[in-house]
C-alpha positions as CSV (number, residue, x, y, z in Angstrom):
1,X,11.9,11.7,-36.2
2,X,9.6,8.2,-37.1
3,X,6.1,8.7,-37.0
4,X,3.8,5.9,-37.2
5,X,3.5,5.7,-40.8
6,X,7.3,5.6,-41.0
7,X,7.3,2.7,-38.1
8,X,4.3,0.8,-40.8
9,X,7.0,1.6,-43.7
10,X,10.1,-0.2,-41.7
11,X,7.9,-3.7,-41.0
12,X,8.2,-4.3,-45.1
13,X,11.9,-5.2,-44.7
14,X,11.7,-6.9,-41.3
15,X,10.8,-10.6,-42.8
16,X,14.2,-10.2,-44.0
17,X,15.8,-10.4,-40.6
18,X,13.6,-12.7,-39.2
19,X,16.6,-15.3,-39.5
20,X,18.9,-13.6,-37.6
21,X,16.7,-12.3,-34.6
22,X,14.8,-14.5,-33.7
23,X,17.6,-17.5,-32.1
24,X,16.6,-16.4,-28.9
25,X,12.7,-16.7,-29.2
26,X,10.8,-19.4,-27.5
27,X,7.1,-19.6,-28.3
28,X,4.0,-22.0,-29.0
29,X,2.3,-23.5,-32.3
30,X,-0.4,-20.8,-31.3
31,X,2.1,-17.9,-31.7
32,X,3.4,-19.1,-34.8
33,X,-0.1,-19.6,-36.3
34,X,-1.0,-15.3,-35.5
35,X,2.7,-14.6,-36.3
36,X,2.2,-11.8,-39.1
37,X,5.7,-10.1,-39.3
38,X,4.6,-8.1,-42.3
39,X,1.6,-5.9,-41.1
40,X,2.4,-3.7,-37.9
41,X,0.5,-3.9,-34.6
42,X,-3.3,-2.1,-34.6
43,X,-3.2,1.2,-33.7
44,X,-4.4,1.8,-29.9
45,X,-7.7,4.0,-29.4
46,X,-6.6,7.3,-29.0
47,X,-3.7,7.1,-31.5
48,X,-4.5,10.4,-33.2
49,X,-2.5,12.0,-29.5
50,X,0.9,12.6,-29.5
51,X,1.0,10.8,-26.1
52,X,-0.3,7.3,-27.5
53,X,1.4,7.6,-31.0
54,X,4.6,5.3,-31.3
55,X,4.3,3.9,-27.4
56,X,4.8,0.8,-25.9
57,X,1.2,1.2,-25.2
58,X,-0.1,1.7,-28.3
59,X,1.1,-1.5,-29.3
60,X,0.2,-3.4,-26.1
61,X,-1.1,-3.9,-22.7
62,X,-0.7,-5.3,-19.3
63,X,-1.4,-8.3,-18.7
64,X,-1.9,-9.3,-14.7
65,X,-3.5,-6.4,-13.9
66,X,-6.7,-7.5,-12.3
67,X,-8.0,-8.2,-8.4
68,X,-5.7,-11.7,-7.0
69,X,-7.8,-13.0,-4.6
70,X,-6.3,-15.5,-1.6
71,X,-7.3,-16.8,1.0
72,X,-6.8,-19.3,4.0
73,X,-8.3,-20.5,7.0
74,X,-6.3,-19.3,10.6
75,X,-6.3,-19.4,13.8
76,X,-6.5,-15.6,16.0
77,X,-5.8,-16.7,19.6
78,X,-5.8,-14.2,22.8
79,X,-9.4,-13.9,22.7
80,X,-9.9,-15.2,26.3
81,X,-13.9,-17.0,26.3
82,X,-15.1,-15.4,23.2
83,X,-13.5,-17.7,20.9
84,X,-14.8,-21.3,20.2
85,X,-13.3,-25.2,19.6
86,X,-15.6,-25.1,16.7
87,X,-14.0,-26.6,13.8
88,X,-15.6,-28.8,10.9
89,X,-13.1,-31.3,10.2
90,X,-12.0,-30.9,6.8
91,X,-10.8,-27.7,8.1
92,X,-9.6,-28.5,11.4
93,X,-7.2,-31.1,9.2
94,X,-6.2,-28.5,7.5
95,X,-4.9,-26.4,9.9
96,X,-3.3,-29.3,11.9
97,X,-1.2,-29.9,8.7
98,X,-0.5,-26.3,8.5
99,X,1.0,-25.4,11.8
100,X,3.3,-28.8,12.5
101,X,4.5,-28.0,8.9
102,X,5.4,-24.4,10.3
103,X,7.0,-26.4,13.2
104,X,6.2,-23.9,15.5
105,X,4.7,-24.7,19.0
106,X,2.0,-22.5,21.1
107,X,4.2,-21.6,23.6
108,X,4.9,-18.1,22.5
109,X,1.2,-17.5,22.2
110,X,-0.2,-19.2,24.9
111,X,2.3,-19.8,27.3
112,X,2.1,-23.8,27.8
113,X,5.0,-25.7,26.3
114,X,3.5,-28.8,25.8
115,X,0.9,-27.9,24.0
116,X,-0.1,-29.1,20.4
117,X,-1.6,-27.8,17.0
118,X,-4.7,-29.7,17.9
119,X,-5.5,-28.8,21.8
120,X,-5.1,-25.3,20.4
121,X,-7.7,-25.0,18.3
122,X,-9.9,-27.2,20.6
123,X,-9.1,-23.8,23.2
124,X,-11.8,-21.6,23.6
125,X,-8.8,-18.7,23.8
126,X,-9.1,-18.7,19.8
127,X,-11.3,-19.2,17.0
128,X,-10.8,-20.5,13.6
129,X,-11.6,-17.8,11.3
130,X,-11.3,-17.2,7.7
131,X,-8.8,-15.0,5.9
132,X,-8.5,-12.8,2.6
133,X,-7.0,-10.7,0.6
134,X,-6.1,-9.0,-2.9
135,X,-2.6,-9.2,-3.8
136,X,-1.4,-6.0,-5.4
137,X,-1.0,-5.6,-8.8
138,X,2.6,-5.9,-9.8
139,X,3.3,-6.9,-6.2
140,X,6.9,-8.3,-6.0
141,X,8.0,-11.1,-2.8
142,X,8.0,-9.0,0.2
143,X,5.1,-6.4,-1.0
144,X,2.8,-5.9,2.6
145,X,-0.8,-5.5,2.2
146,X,-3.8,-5.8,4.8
147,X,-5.8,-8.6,4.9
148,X,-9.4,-9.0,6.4
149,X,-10.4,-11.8,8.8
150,X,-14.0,-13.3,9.9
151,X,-14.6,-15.8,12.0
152,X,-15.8,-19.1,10.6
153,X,-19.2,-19.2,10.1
154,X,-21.6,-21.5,12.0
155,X,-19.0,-21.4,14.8
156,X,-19.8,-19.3,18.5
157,X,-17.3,-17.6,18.4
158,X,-18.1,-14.1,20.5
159,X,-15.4,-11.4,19.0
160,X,-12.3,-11.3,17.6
161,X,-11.2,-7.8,19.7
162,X,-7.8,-8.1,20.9
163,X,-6.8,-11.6,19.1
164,X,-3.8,-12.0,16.6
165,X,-3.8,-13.7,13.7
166,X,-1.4,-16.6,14.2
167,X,0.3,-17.1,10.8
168,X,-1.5,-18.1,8.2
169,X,-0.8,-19.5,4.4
170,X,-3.1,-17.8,1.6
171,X,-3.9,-19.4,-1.5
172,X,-5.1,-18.4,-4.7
173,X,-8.4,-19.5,-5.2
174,X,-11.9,-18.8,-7.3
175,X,-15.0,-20.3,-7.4
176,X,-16.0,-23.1,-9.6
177,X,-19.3,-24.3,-8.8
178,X,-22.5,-23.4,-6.3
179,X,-20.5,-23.1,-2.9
180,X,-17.4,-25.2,-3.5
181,X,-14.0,-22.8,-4.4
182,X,-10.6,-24.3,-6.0
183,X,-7.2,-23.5,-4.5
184,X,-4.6,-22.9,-6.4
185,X,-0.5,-22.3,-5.3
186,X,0.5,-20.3,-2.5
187,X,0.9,-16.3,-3.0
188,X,1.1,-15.0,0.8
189,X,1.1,-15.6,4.5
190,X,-0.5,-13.3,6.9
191,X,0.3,-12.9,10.8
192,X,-0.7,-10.0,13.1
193,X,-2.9,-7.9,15.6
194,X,-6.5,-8.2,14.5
195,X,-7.8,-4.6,14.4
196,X,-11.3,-3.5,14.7
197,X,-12.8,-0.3,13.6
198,X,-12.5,1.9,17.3
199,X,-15.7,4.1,15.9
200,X,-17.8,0.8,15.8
201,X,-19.2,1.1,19.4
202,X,-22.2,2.9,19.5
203,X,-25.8,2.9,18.8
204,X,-27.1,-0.1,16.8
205,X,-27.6,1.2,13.5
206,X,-23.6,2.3,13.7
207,X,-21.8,-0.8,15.4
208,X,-19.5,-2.9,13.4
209,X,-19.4,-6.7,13.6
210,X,-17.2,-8.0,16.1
211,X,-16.5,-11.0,14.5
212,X,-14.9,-9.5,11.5
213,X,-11.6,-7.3,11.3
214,X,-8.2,-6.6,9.3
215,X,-4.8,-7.2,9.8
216,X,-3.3,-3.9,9.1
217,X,-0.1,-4.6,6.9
218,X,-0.4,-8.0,8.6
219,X,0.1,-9.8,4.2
220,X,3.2,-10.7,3.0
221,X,3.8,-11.8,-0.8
222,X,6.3,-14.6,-1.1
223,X,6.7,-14.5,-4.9
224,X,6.6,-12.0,-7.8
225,X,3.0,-11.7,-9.5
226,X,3.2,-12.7,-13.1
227,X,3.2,-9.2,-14.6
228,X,3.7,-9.5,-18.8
229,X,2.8,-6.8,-21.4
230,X,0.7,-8.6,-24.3
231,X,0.9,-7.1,-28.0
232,X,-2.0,-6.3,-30.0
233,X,-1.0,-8.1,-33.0
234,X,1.7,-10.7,-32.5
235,X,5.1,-10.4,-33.5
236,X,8.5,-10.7,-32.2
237,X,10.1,-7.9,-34.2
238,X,7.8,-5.7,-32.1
239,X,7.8,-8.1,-28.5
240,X,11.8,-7.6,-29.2
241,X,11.9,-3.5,-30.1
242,X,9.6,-3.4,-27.1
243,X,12.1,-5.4,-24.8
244,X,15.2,-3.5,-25.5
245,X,13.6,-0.2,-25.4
246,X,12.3,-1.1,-21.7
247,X,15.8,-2.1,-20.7
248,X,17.4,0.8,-22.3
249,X,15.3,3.3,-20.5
250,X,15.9,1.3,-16.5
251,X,19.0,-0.4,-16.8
252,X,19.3,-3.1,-14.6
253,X,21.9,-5.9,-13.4
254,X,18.3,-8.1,-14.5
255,X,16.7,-7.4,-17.5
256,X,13.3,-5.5,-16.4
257,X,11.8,-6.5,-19.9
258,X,12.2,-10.1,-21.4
259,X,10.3,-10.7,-24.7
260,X,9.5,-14.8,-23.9
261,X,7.2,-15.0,-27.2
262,X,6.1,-13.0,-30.1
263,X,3.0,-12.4,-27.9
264,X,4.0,-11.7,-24.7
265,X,6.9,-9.3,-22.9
266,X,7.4,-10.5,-19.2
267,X,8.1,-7.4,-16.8
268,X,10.0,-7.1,-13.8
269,X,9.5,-4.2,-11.6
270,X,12.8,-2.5,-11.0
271,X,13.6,-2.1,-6.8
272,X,13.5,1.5,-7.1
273,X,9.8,1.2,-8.1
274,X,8.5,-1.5,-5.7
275,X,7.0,1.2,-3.6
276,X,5.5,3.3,-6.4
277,X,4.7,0.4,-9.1
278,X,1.5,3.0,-10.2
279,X,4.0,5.2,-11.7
280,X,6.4,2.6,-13.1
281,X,3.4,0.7,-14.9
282,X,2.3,4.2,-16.4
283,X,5.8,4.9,-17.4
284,X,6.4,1.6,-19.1
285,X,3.4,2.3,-21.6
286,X,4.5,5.4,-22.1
287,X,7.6,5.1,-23.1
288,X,8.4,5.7,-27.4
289,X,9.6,3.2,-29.1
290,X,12.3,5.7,-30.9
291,X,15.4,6.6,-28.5
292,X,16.6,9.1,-31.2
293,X,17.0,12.6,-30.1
294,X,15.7,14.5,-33.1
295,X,12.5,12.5,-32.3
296,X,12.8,13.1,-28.8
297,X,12.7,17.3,-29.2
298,X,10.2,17.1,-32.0
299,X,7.6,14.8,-30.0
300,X,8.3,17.4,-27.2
301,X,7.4,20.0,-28.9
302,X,3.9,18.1,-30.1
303,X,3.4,16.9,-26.5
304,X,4.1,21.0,-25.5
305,X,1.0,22.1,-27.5
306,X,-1.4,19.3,-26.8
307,X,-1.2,19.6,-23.1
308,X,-2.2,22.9,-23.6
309,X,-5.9,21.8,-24.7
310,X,-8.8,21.2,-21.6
311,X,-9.5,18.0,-23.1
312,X,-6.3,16.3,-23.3
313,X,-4.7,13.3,-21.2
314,X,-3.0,15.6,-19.4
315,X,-1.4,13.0,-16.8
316,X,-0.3,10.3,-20.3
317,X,1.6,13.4,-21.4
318,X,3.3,14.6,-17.9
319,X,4.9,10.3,-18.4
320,X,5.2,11.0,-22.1
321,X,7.6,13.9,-21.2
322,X,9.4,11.7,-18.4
323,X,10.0,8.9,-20.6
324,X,11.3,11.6,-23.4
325,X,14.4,12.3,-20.5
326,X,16.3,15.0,-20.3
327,X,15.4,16.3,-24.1
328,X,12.2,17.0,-22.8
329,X,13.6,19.8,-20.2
330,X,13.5,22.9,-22.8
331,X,9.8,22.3,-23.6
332,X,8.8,21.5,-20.0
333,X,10.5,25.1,-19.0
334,X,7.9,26.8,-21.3
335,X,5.4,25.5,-19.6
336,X,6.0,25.8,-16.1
337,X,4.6,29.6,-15.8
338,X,1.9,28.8,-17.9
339,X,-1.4,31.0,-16.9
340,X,-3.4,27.1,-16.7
341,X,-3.0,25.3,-14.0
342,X,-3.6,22.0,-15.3
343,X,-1.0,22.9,-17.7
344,X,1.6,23.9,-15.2
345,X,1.1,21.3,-12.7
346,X,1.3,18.3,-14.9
347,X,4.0,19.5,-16.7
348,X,5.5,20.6,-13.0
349,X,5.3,16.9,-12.3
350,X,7.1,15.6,-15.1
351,X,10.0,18.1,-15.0
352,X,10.5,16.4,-11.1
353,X,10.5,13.2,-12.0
354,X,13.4,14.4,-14.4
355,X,15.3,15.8,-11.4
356,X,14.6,19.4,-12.6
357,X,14.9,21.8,-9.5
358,X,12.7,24.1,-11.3
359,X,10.1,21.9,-11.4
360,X,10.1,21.5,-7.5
361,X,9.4,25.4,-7.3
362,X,6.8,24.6,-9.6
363,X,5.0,21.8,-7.8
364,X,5.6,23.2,-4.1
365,X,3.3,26.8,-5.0
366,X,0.6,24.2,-6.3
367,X,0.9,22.5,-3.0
368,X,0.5,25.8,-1.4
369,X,-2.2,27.0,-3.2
370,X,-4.8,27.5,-0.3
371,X,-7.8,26.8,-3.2
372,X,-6.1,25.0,-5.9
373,X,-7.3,22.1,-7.7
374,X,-4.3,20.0,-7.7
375,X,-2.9,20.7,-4.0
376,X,-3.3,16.8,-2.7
377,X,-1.7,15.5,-6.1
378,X,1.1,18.3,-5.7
379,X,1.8,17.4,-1.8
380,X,1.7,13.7,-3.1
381,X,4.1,14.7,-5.9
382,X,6.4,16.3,-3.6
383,X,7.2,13.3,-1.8
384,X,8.8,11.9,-4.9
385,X,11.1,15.0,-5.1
386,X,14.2,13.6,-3.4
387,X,17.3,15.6,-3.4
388,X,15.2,18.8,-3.6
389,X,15.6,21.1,-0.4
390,X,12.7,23.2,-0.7
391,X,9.8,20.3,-1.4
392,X,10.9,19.2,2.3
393,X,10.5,22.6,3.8
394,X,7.3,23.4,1.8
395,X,6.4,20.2,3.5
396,X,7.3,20.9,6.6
397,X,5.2,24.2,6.3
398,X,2.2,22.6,5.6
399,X,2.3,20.5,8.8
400,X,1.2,24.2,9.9
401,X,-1.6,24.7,7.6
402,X,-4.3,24.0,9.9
403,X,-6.6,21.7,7.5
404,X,-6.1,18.5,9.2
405,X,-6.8,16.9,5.5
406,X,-3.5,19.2,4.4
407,X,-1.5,18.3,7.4
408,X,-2.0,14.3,7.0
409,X,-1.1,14.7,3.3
410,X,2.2,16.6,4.2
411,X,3.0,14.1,6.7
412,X,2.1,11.0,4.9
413,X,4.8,12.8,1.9
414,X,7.5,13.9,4.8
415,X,7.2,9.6,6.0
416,X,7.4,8.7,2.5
417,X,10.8,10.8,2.1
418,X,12.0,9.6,6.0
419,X,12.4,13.5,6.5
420,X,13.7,13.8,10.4
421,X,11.2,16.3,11.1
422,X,8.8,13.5,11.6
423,X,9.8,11.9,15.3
424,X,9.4,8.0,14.8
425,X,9.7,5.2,17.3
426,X,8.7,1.6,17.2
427,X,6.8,0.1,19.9
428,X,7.5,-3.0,20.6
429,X,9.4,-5.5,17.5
430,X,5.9,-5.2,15.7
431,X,3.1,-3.1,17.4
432,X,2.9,0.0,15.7
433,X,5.0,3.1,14.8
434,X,4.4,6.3,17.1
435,X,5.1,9.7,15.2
436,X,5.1,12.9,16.6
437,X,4.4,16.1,15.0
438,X,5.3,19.3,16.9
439,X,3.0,22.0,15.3
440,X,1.6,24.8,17.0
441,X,-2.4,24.2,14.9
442,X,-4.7,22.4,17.5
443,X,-3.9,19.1,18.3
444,X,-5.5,15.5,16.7
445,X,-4.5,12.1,16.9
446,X,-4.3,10.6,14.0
447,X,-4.4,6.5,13.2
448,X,-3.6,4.9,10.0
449,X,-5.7,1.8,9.2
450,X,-4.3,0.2,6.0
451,X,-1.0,-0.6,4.6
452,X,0.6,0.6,7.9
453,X,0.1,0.5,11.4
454,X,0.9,4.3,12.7
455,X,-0.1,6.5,15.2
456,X,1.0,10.1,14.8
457,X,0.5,12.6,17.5
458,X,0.0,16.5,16.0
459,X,0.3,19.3,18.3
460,X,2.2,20.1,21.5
461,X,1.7,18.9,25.3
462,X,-0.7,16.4,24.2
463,X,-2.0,14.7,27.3
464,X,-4.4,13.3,29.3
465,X,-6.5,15.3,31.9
466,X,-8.6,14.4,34.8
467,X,-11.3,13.2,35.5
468,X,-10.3,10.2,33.5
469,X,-12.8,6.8,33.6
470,X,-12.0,4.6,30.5
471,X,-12.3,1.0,30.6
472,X,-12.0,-1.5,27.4
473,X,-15.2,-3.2,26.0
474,X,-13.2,-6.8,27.1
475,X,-12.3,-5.6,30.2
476,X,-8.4,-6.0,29.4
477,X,-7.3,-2.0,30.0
478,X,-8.6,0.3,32.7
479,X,-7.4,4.2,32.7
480,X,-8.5,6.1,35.9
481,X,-7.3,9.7,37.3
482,X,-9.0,12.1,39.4
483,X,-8.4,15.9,39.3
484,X,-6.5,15.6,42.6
485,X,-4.2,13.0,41.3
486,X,-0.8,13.5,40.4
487,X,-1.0,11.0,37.3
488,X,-2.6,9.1,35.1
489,X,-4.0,4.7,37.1
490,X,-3.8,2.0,34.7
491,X,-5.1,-1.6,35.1
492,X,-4.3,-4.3,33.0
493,X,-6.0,-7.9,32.6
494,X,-5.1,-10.6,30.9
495,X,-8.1,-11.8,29.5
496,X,-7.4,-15.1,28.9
497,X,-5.9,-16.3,32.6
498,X,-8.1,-13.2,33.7
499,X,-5.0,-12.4,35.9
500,X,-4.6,-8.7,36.9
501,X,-1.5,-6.7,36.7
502,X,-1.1,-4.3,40.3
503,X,-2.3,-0.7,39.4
504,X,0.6,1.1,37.3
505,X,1.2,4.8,37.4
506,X,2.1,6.9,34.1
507,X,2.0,10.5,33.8
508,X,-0.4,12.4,32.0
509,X,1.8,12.8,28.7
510,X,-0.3,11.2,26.1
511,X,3.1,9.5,24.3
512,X,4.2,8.1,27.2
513,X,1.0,6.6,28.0
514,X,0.6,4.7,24.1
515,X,4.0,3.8,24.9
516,X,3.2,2.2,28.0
517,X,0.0,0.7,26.9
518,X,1.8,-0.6,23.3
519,X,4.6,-2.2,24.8
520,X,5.4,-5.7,25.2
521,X,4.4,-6.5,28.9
522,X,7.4,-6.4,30.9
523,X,9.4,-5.0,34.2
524,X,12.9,-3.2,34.1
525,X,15.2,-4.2,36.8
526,X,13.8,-2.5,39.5
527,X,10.5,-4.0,39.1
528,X,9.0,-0.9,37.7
529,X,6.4,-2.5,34.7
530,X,7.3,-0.9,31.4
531,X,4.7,-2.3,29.1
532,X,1.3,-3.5,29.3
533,X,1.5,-6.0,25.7
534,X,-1.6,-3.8,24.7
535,X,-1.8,-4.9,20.2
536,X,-2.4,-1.5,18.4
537,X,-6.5,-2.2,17.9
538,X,-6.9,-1.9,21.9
539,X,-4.1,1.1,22.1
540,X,-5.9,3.0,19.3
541,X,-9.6,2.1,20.6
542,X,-8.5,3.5,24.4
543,X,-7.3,6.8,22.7
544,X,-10.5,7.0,20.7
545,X,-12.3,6.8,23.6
546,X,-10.0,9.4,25.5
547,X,-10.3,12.2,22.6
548,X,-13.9,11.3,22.3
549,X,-14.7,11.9,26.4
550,X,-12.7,14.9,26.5
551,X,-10.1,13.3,28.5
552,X,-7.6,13.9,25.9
553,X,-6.7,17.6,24.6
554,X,-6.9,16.4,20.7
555,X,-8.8,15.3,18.0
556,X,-9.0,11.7,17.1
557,X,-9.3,11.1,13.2
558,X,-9.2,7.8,11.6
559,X,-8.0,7.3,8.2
560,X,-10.7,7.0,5.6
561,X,-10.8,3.7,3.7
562,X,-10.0,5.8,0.3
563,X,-7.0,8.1,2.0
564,X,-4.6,6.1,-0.2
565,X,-6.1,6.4,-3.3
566,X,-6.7,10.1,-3.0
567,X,-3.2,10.5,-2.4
568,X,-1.6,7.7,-4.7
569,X,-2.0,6.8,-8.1
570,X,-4.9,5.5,-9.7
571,X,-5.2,1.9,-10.1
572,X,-5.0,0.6,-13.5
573,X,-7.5,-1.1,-14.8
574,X,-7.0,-4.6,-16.0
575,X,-8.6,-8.6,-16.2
576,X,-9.6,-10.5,-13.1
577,X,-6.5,-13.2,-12.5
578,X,-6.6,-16.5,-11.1
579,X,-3.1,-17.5,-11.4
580,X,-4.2,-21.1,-10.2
């Protein structure tokens, strides 16, 4: 076992060694001024808790944690006369540069071949609008994200409903004086439907702005964000203990951890974390600096009574645990039946990130705990739990619950794990994805609006019923039935040309009809349209309106701004970055 004094003891003999470690180390005249290989790092705050003493994170902390703001200017086209050929110059330049660098012409948006950068931003179809976003934290090349849009100010442009953001570069950027910003290199591009909050229609004091929207999903990062753990006290004895023991615990083809100075450890999130970087940031401070497995059962032991107390950091210790591995198991097991539930659900959750089946029995009666505090976390948990049989079908249980809030939860888990009990298509290459639930709880419709574009269907024989009288705010889809009809009239108008499609007929099935709608426009071979090129803002704004008038036999419930961060992790806290 080495406790902290013994870890202050072994620094008096590391000047020794300095010679031969340090051949590999690459650092500034800065470093080597605060160099000071013979005191050892300040303790962290906290240090006196078995889950701070001798971590990574008592010796450091991440560095690239904060908001990453970008931003661009675009172009959203298909908004037939509400957009504008306003365009200050400076700008307009810009964007000229920008889309004969992408050396792509209008033709697939617009439909006329010959048609330049410049004559399509002097069309009144689209509007020049600006876009933004926060990069993730830790986001890797590839990580989506949503990004808002808003048409340029000063311009007359009229609404942004039913436009796509045509692709678009994003920049780092900050301000440095009274109105004026500097751009920096770029982080993201950004391409998509625009979508508009469907709720936003009604009286005055409610309405949202028309001229200002997101692209759900719609950013894409095309580099790593600088992500690097910063010691305390400088030294590379402790950047290089630090590196190795990262390394040692995810062992990678390419290093995770590389100690570049005796300040700073660069970090590299491992594949199997891209999607749940909360947890591997957490686990990464977490992680003691001694692999030896004497220390590993005494610190489990420690880590055993402390979670017991109301006031300890119960979630640092369930990642305390984890990054003990499989030593930890004989401890966790004692705790699993313990008469506190804060106790037995956080040590639950550590116990299934160590691939402990008893754990998953552990987590899954949390999650069915009709009244108990940690259900959401637990059903959140439970989508981590792959390999385990009976997460799944607790999961699949609580599709049934009745709780719409505990029905979205076990979904959003059963997507995470791509269980089959979750029916999935894509419409069109890049619409949306349409999920259908079977449960037999009364039926909602329920629409994601960040990090995904979904639209999952709960119940059974969902479907429209007559009289039906819906007709977009833009005029582009009209949905009409009578009760003496034998299915469900839809019009469609291009807004732009303002041609008309001839009336198509659908039945009343509610998937077949977002099916229809969501579609790319086209015929089958028999003439027989089989998609009305509908973007999923319009598709979910005409189902809004369908539950709301009663014309649909469901619910309609749109996801709350805050649904991921009830369900994920917390963010961690950390300095604004500019990255310029």
């Amino acid at each position: 076992m080495i406790e902290h004094g013994s870890l202050r003891r072994m620094v008096l003999w590391v000047p020794l060694m300095c010679t031969a470690v340090l051949g590999g180390c690459v650092w500034g005249k800065e470093d080597k001024k605060k160099l000071d290989l013979g005191v050892a790092p300040k303790p962290a705050p906290g240090a006196d808790s078995a889950a701070v003493r001798d971590t990574i994170g008592a010796l450091s902390y991440f560095d690239g944690m904060g908001p990453l703001r970008v931003r661009g200017y675009g172009l959203v086209v298909g908004l037939g006369k509400n957009g504008s050929n306003d365009c200050p110059r400076p700008i307009r330049d810009r964007l000229v540069e920008s889309l004969y660098k992408q050396q792509r012409g209008a033709a697939d948006v617009v439909g006329v071949a010959t048609i330049t950068p410049e004559q399509l931003i002097d069309d009144i179809d689209t509007a020049v609008v600006v876009v933004g976003a926060d990069v993730p934290p830790a986001a890797t090349e590839g990580t989506r994200f949503d990004v808002s849009v808003m048409a340029l100010p000063g311009t007359k442009t009229k609404s942004l409903r039913g436009g796509r953001l045509y692709t678009t570069e994003l920049e780092v950027y900050r301000e440095s004086a009274a109105g004026t910003t500097v751009s920096g290199k770029l982080m993201a591009r950004a391409a998509g439907p625009v979508f508009i909050n469907p709720f936003a229609e009604g009286d005055a004091a409610t309405k949202g702005n028309p001229l200002e929207g997101i692209v759900v999903g719609g950013g894409k990062a095309v580099e790593d964000r600088q992500l690097r753990l910063v010691l305390g006290q400088p030294s590379y004895v402790w950047a290089r203990k630090i590196q190795d023991r990262i390394n040692q615990h995810f062992p990678q083809a390419n290093k995770v951890a590389d100690a570049i100075s005796p300040s700073y450890v660069e970090i590299h999130v491992p594949r199997e974390y891209q999607q749940d970087i909360g947890h591997f940031l957490g686990l990464v401070r977490s992680l003691y600096l001694s692999n030896d497995p004497q220390f590993a059962a005494v610190r489990a032991r420690l880590l055993g009574q402390e979670i017991q107390q109301p006031s300890a950091p119960h979630a640092e210790i369930a990642l305390c645990f984890e990054g003990l591995g499989p030593a930890a198991l004989p401890a966790l097991q004692e705790l699993y039946t313990h008469e506190k539930d804060y106790v037995s659900f956080h040590a639950g959750v550590a116990g299934i990130r160590l691939g402990d089946h008893l754990a998953g029995d552990v987590i899954c009666r949390h999650a069915e705990a009709v009244d108990g505090a940690f259900r959401f976390q637990a059903i959140h948990a439970l989508a981590t739990a792959r390999g385990m049989a009976g997460p799944a079908a607790v999961l699949r249980r609580l599709l049934e619950a009745g709780d719409p809030r505990v029905q979205i939860a076990a979904y959003e888990a059963l997507v995470a794990r791509a269980d089959p009990t979750i029916l999935s298509k894509t419409v069109a290459s890049d619409n949306f994805r349409l999920d259908l639930i079977p449960t037999k709880r009364p039926n909602f419709v329920y629409v994601k609006r960040s990090q995904a574009r979904r639209v999952a269907l709960f119940g059974e024989d969902l479907e429209c019923r007559p009289p039906v009288h819906y007709r977009s705010p833009d005029g582009s889809i009209t949905l009409t039935a009578q009760p003496s009809d034998d299915g469900l009239t839809l019009l469609r108008v291009v807004v732009p040309s303002g041609s008309m499609s001839p009336p198509v007929v659908a039945p009343f099935d509610l998937p077949d009809v977002i099916e229809l709608m969501g579609r790319d426009a086209d015929v089958d071979l028999d003439g027989k349209v089989v998609g009305l090129g509908l973007d999923y803002g319009a598709v979910a704004r005409a189902v809004y309106h369908l539950c709301k008038d009663h014309a649909v036999n469901a619910q309609f419930i749109l996801e709350q701004p805050n649904a991921a961060e009830m369900f994920g992790p917390a963010p961690v806290a950390g300095r604004p970055e500019s990255e310029l």
